[in-house]
C-alpha positions in Angstrom: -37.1 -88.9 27.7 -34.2 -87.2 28.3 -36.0 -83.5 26.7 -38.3 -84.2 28.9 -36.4 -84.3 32.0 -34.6 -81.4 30.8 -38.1 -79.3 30.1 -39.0 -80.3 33.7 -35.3 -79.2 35.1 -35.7 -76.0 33.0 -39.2 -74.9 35.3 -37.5 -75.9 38.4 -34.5 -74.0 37.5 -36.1 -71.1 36.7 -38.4 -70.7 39.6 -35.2 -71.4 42.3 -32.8 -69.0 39.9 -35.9 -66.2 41.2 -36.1 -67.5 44.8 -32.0 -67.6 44.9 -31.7 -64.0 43.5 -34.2 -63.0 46.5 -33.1 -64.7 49.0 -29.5 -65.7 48.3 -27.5 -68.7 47.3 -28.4 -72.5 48.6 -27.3 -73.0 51.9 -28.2 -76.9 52.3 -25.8 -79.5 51.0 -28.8 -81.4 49.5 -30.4 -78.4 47.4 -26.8 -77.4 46.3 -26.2 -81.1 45.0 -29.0 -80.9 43.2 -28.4 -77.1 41.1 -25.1 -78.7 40.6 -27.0 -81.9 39.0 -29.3 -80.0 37.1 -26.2 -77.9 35.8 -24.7 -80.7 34.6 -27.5 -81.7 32.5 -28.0 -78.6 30.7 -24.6 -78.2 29.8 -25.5 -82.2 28.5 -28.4 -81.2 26.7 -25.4 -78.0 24.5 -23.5 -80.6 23.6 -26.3 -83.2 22.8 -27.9 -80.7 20.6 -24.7 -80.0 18.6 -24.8 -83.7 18.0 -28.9 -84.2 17.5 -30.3 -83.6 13.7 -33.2 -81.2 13.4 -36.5 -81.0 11.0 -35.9 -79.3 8.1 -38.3 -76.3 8.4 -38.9 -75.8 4.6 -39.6 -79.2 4.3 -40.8 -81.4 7.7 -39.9 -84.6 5.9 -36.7 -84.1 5.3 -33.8 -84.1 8.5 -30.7 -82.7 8.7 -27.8 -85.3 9.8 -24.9 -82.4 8.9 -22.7 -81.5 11.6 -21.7 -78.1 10.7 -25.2 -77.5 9.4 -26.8 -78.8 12.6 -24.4 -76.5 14.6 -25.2 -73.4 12.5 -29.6 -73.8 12.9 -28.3 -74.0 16.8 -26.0 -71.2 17.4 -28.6 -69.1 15.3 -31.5 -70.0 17.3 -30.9 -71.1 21.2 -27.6 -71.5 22.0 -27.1 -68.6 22.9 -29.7 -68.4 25.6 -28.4 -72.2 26.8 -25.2 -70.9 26.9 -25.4 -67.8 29.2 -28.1 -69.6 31.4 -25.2 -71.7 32.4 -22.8 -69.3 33.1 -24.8 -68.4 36.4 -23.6 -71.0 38.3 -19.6 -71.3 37.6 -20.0 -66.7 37.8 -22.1 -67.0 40.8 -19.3 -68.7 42.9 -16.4 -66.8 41.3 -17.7 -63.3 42.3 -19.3 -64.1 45.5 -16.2 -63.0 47.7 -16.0 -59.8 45.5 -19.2 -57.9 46.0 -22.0 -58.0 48.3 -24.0 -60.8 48.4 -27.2 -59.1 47.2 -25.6 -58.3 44.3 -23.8 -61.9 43.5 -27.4 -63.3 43.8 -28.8 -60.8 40.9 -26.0 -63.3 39.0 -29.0 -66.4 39.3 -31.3 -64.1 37.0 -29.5 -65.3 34.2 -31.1 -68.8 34.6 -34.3 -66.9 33.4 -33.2 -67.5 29.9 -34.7 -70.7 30.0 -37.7 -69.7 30.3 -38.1 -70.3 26.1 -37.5 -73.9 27.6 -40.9 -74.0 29.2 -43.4 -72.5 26.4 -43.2 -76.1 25.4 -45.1 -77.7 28.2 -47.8 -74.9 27.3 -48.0 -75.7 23.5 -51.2 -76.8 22.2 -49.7 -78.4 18.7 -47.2 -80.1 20.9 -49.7 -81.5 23.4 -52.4 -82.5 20.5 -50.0 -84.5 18.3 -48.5 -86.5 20.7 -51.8 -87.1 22.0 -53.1 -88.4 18.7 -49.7 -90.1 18.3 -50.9 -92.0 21.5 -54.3 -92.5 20.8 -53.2 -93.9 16.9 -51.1 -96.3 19.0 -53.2 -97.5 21.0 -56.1 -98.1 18.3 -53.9 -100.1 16.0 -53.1 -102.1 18.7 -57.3 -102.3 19.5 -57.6 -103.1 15.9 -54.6 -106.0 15.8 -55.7 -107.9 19.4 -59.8 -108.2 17.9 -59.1 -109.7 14.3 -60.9 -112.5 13.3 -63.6 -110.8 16.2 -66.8 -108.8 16.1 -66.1 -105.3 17.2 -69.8 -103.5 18.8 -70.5 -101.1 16.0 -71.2 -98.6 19.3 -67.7 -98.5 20.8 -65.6 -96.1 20.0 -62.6 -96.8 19.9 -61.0 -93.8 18.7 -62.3 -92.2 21.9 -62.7 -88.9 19.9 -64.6 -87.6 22.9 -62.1 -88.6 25.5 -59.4 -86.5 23.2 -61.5 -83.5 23.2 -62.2 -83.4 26.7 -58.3 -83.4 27.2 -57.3 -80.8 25.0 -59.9 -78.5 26.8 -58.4 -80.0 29.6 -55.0 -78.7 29.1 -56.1 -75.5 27.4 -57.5 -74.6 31.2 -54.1 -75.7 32.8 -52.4 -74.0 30.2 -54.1 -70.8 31.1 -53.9 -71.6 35.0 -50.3 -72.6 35.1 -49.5 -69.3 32.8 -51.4 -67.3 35.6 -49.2 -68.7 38.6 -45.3 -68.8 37.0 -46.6 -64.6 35.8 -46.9 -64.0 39.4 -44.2 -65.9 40.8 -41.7 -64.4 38.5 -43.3 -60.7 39.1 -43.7 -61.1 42.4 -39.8 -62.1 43.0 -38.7 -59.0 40.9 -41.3 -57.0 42.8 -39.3 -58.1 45.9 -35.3 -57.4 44.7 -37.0 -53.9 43.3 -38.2 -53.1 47.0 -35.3 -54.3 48.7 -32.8 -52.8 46.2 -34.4 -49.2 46.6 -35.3 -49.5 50.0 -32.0 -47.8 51.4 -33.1 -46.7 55.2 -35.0 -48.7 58.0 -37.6 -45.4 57.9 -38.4 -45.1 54.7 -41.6 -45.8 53.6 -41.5 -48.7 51.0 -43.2 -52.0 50.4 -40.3 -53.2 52.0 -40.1 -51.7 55.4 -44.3 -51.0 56.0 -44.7 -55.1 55.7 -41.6 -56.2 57.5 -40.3 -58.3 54.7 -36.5 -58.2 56.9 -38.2 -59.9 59.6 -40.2 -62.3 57.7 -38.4 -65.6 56.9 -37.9 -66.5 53.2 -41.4 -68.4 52.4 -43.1 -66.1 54.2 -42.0 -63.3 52.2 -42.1 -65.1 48.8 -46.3 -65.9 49.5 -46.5 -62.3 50.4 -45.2 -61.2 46.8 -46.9 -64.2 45.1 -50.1 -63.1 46.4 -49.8 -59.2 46.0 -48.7 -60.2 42.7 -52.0 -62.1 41.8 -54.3 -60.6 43.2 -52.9 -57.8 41.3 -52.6 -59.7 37.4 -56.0 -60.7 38.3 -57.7 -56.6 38.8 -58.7 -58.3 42.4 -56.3 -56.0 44.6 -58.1 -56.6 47.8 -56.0 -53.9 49.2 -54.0 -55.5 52.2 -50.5 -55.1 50.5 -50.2 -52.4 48.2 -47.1 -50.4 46.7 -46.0 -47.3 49.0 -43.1 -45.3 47.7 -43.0 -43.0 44.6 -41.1 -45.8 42.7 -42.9 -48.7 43.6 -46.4 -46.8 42.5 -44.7 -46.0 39.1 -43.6 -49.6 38.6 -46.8 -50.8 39.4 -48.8 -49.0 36.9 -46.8 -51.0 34.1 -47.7 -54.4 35.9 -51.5 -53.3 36.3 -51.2 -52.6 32.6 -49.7 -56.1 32.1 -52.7 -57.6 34.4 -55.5 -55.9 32.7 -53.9 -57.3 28.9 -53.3 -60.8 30.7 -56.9 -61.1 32.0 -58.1 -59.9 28.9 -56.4 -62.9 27.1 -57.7 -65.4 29.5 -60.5 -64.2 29.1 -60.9 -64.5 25.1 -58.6 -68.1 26.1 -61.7 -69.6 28.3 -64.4 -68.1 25.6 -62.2 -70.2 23.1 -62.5 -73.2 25.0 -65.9 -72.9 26.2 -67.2 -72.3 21.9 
């Protein structure tokens, strides 16, 4: 339960580490509680993995109980990434009186490290087996409450076609959510990059020809979202486009990134529909 809360705090952490470095620190008492919780809980989970045995990867059966040798799989694989991810916070608050504010925000990209975190919720194995797991459960419990009783030859109680509809199911969330955290995350960065190079109130950027300074913080962040989707998804309707030199040469890498994403979804919803 507790991987699980810590996969969920891991999205939200990510997605307000992007909004922060746009927009600046929390400013509420009740938003600021709650980084702090979620803070807490990742530095937790370090110290719970130090303490957790692991799976064996040359051998699934067998699990490691070692201390030193369950420190060793971690420091080589994640903890490095879980480590710096929480330095944002404690860093954050020690520089903030030291530079500008727009720069102490940049501090909150760290956070992105867990993004690693997240590719869970989008794994199929993950998703299947403890779906079966479920499933198993819940037939052996079928087959232990009708003994001694006729069971209809035409139920189906291992409700194969129930499991298939949910793993196409989640294969189209998969694809979906995939879609929307890509242009949340690009569309953020797409806003620091035209703030950060927009240096006069006359130039002629992203920045100044949409009034982003004027806008209040949601307002902007839908503005980017949506520019950023409509370009991952070769829509580009045309109402918000790049302006300056810089912004046109950045965008030509993400339309590249949104012509090999849509090509995977693409193959992804042929996959699902075969």
């Amino acid at each position: 339960m507790f991987i699980l809360l810590i996969i969920l705090f891991a999205l939200i952490s990510t997605l307000l580490a992007a909004y922060f470095a746009c927009f600046g620190p929390p400013e509420s008492e009740g938003l600021i509680i709650f980084d702090a919780i979620m803070e807490v809980c990742f530095i937790t989970d370090i110290v719970r993995t130090f303490l957790t045995q692991y799976v064996d990867p040359r051998d699934p059966r067998k699990r490691i109980r070692d201390l030193v040798k369950i420190a060793r799989n971690y420091v080589q694989n994640s903890f490095f990434f879980d480590f710096v991810a929480c330095l944002a916070w404690p860093v954050h608050y020690a520089v903030q009186d030291e530079f500008e504010p727009e720069t102490a925000s940049m501090i909150y990209l760290l956070r992105l490290l867990r993004l690693g975190k997240i590719l869970i919720l989008m794994n199929l194995q993950v998703f299947t087996s403890n779906m079966r797991s479920w499933f198993r459960h819940k037939l052996i419990k079928t087959i232990e409450n009708q003994k001694g009783s006729e069971c209809p030859k035409t139920k189906d109680n291992t409700k194969i076609k129930t499991q298939i509809l949910l793993i196409k199911g989640f294969q189209v969330f998969r694809l979906l959510l995939f879609i929307l955290i890509l242009s949340y995350f690009l569309g953020t960065l797409w806003y620091i990059m035209t703030k950060q190079t927009t240096k006069q109130d006359d130039e002629w950027t992203f920045y100044n020809a949409y009034n982003m300074e004027d806008r209040d913080s949601i307002n902007s962040l839908s503005i980017v979202v949506y520019f950023m989707l409509t370009t991952l998804t070769t829509v580009g309707f045309g109402d918000y486009n790049p302006k300056s030199e810089m912004e046109r040469i950045i965008m030509t890498f993400i339309l590249l990134i949104g012509v090999a994403c849509f090509s995977w979804i693409m193959s992804q919803f042929m996959d699902i529909l075969v």
